[in-house]
C-alpha positions in Angstrom: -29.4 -8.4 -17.9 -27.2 -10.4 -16.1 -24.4 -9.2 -13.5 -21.2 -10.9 -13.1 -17.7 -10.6 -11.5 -14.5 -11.6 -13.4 -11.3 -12.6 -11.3 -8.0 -14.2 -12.2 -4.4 -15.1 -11.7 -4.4 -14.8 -7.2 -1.3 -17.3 -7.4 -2.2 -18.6 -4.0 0.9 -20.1 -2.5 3.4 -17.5 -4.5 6.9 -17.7 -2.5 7.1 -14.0 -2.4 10.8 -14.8 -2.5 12.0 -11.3 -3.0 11.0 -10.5 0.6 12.5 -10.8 4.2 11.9 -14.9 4.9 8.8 -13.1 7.7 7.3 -10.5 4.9 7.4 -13.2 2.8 5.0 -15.9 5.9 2.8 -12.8 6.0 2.2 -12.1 2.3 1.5 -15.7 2.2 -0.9 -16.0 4.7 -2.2 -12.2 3.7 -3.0 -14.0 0.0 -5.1 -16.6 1.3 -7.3 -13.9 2.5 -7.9 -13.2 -1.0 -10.7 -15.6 -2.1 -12.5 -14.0 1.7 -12.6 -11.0 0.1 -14.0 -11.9 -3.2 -16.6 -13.7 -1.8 -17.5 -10.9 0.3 -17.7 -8.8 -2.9 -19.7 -11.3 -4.8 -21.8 -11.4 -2.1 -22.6 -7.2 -1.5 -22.9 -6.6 -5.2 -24.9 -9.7 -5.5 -23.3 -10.8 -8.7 -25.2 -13.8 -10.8 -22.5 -15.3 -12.0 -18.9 -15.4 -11.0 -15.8 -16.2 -14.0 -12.4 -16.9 -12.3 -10.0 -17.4 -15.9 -7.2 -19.4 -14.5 -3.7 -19.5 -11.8 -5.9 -19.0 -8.7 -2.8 -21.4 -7.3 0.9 -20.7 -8.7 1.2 -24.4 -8.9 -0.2 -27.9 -8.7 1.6 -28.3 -5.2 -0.4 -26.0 -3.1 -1.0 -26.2 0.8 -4.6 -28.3 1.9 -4.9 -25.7 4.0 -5.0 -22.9 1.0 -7.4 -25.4 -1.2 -9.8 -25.7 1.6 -9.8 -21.9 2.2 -10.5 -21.2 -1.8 -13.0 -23.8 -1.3 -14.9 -22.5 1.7 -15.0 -19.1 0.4 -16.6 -19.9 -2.9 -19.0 -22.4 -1.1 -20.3 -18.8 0.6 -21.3 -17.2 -3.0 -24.6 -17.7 -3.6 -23.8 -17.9 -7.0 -22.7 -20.0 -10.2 -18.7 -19.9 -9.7 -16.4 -21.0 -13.2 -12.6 -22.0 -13.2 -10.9 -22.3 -15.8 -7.6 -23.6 -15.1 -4.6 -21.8 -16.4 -0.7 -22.9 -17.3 -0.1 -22.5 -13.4 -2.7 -24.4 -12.6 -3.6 -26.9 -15.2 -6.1 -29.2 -14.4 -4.3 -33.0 -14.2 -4.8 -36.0 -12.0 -2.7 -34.4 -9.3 -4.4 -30.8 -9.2 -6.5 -29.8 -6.3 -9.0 -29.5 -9.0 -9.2 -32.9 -9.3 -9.9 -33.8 -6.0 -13.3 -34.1 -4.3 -14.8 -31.2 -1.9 -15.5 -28.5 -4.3 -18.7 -26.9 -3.6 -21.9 -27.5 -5.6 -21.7 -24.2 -7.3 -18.8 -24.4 -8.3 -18.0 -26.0 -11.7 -14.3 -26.1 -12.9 -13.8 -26.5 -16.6 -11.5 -30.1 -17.1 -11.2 -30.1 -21.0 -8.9 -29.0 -23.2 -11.8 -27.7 -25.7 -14.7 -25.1 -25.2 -17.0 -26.9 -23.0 -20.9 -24.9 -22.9 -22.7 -25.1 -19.3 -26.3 -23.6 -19.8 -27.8 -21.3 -16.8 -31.4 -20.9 -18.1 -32.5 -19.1 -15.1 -30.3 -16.3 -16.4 -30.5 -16.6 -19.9 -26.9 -16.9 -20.3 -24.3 -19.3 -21.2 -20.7 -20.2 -20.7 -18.1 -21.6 -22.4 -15.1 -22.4 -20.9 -11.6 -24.8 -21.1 -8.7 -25.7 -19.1 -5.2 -26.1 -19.5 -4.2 -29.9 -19.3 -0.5 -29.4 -18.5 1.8 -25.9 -18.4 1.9 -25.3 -21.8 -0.7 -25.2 -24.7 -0.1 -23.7 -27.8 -3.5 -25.2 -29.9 -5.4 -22.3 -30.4 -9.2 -22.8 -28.8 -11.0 -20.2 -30.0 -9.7 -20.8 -33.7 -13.2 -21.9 -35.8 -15.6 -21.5 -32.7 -18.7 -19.4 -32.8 -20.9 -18.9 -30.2 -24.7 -20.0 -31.8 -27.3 -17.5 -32.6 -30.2 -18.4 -30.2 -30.9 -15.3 -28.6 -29.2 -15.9 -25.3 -25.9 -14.5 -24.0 -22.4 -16.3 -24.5 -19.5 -15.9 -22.1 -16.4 -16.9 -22.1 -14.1 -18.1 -19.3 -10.8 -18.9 -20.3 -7.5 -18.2 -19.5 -5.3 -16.9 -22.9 -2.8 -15.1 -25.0 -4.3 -12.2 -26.5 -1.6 -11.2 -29.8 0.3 -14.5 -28.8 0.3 -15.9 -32.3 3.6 -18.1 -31.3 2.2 -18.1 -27.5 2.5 -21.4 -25.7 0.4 -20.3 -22.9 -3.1 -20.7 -25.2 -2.7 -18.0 -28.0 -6.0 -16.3 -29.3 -5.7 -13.5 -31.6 -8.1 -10.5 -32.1 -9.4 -11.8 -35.4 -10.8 -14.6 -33.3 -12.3 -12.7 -30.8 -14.2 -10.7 -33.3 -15.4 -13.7 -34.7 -16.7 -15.9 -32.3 -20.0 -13.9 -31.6 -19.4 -14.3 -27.7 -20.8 -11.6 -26.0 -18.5 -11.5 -23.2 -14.5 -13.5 -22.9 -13.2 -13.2 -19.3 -9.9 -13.8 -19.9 -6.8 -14.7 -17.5 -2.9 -14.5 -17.4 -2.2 -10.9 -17.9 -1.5 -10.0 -14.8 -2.3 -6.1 -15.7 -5.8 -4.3 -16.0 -6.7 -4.1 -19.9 -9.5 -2.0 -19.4 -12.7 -3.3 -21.3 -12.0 -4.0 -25.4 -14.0 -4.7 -28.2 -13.4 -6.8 -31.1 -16.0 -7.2 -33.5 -19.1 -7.5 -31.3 -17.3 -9.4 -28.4 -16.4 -7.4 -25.2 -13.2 -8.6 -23.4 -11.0 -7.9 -20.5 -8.1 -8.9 -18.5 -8.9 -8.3 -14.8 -5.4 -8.5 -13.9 -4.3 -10.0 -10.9 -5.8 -9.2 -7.7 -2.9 -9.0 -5.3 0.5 -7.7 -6.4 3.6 -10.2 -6.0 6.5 -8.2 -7.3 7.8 -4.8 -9.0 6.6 -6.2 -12.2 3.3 -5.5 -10.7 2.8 -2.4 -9.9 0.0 0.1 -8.3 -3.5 -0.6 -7.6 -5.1 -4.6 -8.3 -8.6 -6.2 -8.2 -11.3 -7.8 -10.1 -13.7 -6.5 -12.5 -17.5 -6.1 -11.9 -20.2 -5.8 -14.9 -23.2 -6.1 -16.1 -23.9 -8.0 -19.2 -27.3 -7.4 -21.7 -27.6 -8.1 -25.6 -25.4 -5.9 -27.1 -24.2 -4.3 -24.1 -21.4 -4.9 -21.5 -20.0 -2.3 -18.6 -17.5 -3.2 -16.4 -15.6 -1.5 -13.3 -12.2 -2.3 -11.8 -12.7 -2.8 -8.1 -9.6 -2.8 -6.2 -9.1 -5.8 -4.2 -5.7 -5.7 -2.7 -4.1 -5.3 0.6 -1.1 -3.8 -0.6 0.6 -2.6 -3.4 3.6 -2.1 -4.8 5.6 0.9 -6.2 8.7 2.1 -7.9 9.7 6.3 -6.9 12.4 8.1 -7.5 14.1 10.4 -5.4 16.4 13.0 -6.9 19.1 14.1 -4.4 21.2 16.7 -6.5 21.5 19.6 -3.6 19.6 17.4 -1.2 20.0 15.3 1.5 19.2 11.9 0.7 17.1 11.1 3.9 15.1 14.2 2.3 14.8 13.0 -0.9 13.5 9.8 0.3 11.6 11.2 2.5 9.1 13.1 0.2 9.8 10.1 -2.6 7.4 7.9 0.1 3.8 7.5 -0.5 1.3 8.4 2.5 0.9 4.5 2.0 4.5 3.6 2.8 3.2 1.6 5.4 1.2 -0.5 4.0 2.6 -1.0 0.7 6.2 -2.4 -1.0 8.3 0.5 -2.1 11.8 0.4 -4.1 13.0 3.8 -4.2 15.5 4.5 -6.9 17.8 7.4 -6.1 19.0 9.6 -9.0 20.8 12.8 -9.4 24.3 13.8 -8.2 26.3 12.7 -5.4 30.0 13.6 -4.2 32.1 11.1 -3.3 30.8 9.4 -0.7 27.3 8.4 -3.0 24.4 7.3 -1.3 24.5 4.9 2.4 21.9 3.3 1.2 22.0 0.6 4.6 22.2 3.0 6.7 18.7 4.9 5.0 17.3 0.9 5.2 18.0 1.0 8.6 16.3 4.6 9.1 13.4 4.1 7.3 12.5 0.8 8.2 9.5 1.6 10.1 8.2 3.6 7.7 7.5 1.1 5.2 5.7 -2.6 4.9 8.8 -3.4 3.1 11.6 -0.9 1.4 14.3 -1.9 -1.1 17.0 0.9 -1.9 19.0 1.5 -5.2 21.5 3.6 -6.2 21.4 5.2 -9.7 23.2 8.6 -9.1 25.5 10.0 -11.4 29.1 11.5 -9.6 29.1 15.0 -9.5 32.6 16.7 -11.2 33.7 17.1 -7.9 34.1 13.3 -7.9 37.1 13.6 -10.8 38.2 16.5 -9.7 41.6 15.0 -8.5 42.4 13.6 -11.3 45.5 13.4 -13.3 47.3 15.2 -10.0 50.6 13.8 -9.5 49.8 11.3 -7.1 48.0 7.7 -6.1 44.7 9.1 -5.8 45.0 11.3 -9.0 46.5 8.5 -11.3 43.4 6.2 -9.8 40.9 8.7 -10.5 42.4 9.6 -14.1 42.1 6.1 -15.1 38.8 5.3 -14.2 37.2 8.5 -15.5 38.3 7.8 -18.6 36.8 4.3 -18.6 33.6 6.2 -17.5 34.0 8.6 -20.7 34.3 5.3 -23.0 31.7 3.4 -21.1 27.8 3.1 -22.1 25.3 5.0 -20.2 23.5 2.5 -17.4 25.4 -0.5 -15.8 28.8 -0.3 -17.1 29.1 3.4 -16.0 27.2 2.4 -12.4 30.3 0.1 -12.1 32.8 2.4 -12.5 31.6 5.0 -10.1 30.9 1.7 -7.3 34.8 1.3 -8.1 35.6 4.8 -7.6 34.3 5.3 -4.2 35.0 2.3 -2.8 38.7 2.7 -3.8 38.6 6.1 -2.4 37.9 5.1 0.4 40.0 2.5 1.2 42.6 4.9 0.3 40.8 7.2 2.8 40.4 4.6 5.4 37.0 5.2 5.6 33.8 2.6 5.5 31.6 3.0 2.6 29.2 0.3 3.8 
């Protein structure tokens, strides 16, 4: 029985370009940490073999600083580590792959084909391939078996599960079930798949590590497994420092700062929150920068949006035999004809605002 851990996808060097210019230095810096903390995994679970399946950097130009901090953490696992570079990170002349420095247990996959590294001491294979520039649509796994010699076969690659048209190196199912691996480690799905069998092979997408966006929410880490003839269990083991949510707060009969309030996880602090108000609101709708401004403390980073419907009371001036009737008239009867969503969200924007510049008043 072997033991292994199974990483992919940290995007080292991600902009993080939907945050504050400083948020954005800090998440940075905070990702670097990221190949610390794996080693310091690897190291307490005392893994055998480590599989990293692609994108450890977002791109080929990556800061020496980050390289030499990937490289001096992995250097610390006691360990075989694998890399298989993905579409982020293809291996090329100009990669930090290519270059010199990487630690002796490290061994970075560099061809385009499934490439077998033998580790006799564990009675284990694996089989691994890069991407050779951001795109590759040939499909690696189609014909390849692993051979029936009575030791274990593991794959390290970064792929397309179901991408039959994929150009980010499509594998399907069928070829999953066929290859006879006993394990694929698989990167670029950046979400936990939870472990999956096709035929006899056992596969999983880690997901990434460190959330970088709304696309990618809750908790992220790595797997951890052990591996025996066939016979594969695996745990997700969170990883990140922070994480990133998407709540709603319903303020029909409530005060938005309420609403908001109880919408926050106890986590608030730590984590990236966009809270999406729903519900009714009067006329005035939600001051959304003046609850940034409140509740600024209270999270690592918040982002506000307004998705309330107007209460009746909104319209109900309408047709009167003035400005602000004729106004209101003609704009709730573009809200009737419009589509639920965007085009309605519009019209409500346009409402306010226009009643309160007829107002005088400052909607923010």
């Amino acid at each position: 029985m072997i033991k292994f851990l199974h990483a992919a996808d940290f995007h080292l060097d991600s902009p993080f370009a939907a945050l504050r210019a400083e948020k954005a230095r800090d998440r940075r810096r905070e990702a670097r940490e990221l190949p610390d903390r794996l080693a310091d995994l690897a190291l307490a679970e005392q893994v055998d073999v480590v599989l990293l399946s692609g994108d450890l950097f977002d791109g080929e130009q990556v800061y020496p600083e980050t390289v030499e901090r990937l490289r001096a953490a992995l250097a610390r696992i006691t360990c075989p580590v694998f890399i298989a570079p993905g579409n982020h990170d293809p291996y090329t002349a100009r990669s930090p792959y290519a270059a010199a420095g990487w630690p002796d247990n490290v061994r970075i996959f560099r061809e385009e084909m499934l490439t077998a590294v033998p580790l006799p001491e564990l009675g284990c294979v694996v089989h691994g391939a890069a991407f050779a520039a951001p795109e590759r649509s040939s499909q690696v796994l189609d014909g390849w078996t692993a051979p029936r010699d009575g030791l274990l076969h593991l794959l390290c690659l970064h792929a397309d599960v179901d991408g039959a048209d994929s150009r980010y190196g499509p594998v399907s199912r069928a070829q999953l079930a066929a290859c006879g691996a006993d394990y694929a480690a698989l990167g670029h799905i950046h979400q936990y798949s939870g472990l999956q069998r096709q035929g006899g092979t056992l596969w999983a997408y880690p997901g990434c590590p460190e959330g970088r966006g709304f696309d990618e929410l809750g908790e992220k880490g790595v797997l951890v497994g052990t591996l025996e003839q066939g016979r594969v269990e695996a745990r997700f083991v969170p990883l990140c420092r922070r994480r990133y949510w998407i709540l709603r707060a319903d303020v029909t009969d409530r005060e938005p700062a309420a609403a908001l309030r109880d919408a926050l996880p106890e986590t608030a602090d730590r984590d990236v929150c966009r809270v999406v108000f729903t519900g009714e609101t009067g006329e005035q709708g939600v001051d959304l920068p003046a609850l940034e401004s409140a509740f600024a403390d209270a999270c690592y980073a918040l982002e506000l949006r307004d998705r309330t419907r107007p209460a009746e009371s909104l319209w109900a001036r309408a047709g009167e035999d003035s400005l602000r009737g004729l106004f209101l008239q003609e704009l709730r009867a573009r809200y009737d004809r419009a589509l639920e969503g965007p085009e309605r969200e519009k019209i409500v924007q346009a409402a306010r605002f226009g009643l309160a510049a007829l107002d005088g008043r400052d909607i923010g």
